[in-house]
C-alpha positions in Angstrom: 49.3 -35.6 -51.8 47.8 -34.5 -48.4 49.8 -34.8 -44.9 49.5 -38.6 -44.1 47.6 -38.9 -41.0 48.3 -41.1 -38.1 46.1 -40.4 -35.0 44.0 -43.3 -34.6 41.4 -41.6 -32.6 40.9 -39.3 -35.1 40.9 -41.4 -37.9 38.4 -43.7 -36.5 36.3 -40.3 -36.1 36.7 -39.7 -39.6 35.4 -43.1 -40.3 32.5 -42.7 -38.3 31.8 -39.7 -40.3 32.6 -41.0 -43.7 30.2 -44.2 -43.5 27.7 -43.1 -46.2 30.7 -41.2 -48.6 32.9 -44.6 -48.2 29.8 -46.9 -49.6 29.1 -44.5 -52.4 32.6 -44.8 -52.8 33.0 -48.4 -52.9 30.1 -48.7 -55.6 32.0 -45.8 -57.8 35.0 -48.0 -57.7 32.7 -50.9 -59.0 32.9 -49.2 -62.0 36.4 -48.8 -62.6 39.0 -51.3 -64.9 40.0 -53.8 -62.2 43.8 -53.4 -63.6 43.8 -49.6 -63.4 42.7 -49.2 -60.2 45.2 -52.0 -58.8 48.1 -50.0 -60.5 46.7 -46.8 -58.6 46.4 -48.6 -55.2 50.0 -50.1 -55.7 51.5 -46.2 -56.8 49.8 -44.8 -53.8 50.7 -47.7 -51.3 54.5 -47.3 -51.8 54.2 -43.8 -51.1 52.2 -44.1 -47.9 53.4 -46.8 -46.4 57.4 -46.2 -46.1 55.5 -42.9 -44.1 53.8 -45.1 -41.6 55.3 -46.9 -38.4 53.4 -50.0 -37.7 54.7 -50.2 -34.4 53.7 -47.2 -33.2 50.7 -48.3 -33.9 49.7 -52.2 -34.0 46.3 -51.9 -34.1 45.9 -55.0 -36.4 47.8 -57.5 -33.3 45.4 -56.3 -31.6 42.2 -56.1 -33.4 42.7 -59.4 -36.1 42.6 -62.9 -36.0 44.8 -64.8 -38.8 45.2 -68.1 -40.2 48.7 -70.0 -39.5 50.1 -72.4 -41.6 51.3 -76.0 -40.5 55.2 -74.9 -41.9 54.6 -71.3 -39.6 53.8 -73.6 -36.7 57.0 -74.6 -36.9 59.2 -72.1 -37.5 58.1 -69.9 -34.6 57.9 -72.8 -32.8 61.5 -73.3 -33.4 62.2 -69.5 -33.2 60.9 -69.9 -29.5 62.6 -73.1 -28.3 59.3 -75.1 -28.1 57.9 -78.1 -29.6 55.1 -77.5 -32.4 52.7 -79.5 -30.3 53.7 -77.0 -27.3 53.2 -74.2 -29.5 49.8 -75.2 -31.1 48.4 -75.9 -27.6 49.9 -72.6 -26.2 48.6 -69.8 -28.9 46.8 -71.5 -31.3 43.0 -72.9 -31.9 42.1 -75.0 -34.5 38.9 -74.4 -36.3 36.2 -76.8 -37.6 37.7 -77.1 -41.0 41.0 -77.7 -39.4 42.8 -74.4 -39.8 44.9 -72.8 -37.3 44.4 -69.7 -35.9 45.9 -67.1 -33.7 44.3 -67.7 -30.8 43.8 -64.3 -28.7 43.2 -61.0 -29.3 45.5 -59.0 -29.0 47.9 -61.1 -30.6 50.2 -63.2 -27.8 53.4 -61.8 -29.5 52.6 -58.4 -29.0 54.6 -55.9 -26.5 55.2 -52.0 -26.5 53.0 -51.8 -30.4 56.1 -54.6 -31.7 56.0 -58.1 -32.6 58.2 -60.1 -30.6 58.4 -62.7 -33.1 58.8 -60.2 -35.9 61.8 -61.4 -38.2 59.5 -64.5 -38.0 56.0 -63.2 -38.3 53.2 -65.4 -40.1 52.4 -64.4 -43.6 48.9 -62.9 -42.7 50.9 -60.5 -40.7 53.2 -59.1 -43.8 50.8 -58.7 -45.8 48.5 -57.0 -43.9 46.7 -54.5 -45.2 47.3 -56.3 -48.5 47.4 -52.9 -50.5 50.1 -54.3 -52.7 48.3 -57.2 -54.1 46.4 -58.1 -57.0 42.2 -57.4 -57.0 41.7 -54.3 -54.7 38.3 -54.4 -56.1 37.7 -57.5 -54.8 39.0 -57.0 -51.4 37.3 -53.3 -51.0 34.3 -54.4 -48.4 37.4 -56.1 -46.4 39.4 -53.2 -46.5 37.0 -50.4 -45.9 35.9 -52.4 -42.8 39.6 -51.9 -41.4 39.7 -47.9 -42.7 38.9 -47.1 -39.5 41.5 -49.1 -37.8 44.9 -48.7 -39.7 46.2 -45.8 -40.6 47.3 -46.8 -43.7 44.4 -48.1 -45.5 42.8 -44.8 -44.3 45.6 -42.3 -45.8 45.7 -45.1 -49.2 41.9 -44.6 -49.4 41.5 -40.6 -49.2 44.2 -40.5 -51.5 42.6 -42.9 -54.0 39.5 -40.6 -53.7 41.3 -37.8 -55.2 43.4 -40.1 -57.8 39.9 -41.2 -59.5 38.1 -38.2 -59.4 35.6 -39.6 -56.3 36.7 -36.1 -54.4 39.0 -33.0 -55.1 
């Protein structure tokens, strides 16, 4: 495994670079058993991310909108000592199939790269980049459009390049 690479700027350089060789690689995945590959993103995720510190980062608070539950509402609601009305009105919009979402970008709870509300962050949030779930496959045009943004999927997907034969 390569030297896990962190520098935004030049990952999103990389990116740029790496527009036509992620596409082919995106259809070469097409290709593969959706189980095996899932197995080799998992393997590969729980090497890199332990190696990566989201808060020196937090270029998804500032870069994503997310969806927030009704129970979420609540608990950061309570978290913060305001009402669930106050806090829906305060940092949320509602959109017009009645979903909640975040309602700024960057995210309101984000100071210094950390979450303020972190020990009660929404779900979105930890799962984010979603590596470690089920259906990569299905997920790959999603995740190649944030390669350039988080470190992680970036060092996950060079490395699944060389795991699957895409690249030596």
């Amino acid at each position: 495994m390569k030297a896990i690479i962190t520098d935004r700027n030049y990952i999103a350089q990389k990116a740029q670079e790496k527009i036509d060789e992620n596409d082919a690689f995106r259809s070469y995945l097409q290709k593969m058993d959706s189980n095996d590959l899932d197995e080799k993103v998992h393997a590969i995720n729980e090497i890199i991310t332990p190696q990566i510190d989201c808060t020196v980062c937090g270029a998804c608070c500032r870069q994503l909108m997310i969806n927030v539950t009704e129970q979420e509402k609540i608990k950061v609601a309570s978290h913060l000592n305001i009402t669930p009305q106050e806090f829906k009105e305060k940092f949320l919009e509602e959109s017009m199939q009645g979903k909640l979402i975040m309602g700024s970008i960057p995210c309101h709870f984000l100071a210094d790269s950390k979450c303020t509300v972190y020990e009660n962050r929404f779900t979105e949030c930890r799962a984010f980049p979603h590596l470690h779930e089920a259906n990569f496959k299905g997920r790959l045009f999603g995740t190649l459009i944030h390669y350039a943004m988080c470190p992680i999927i970036y060092n996950v997907v060079e490395e699944l390049k060389v795991e699957v034969g895409f690249r030596e």
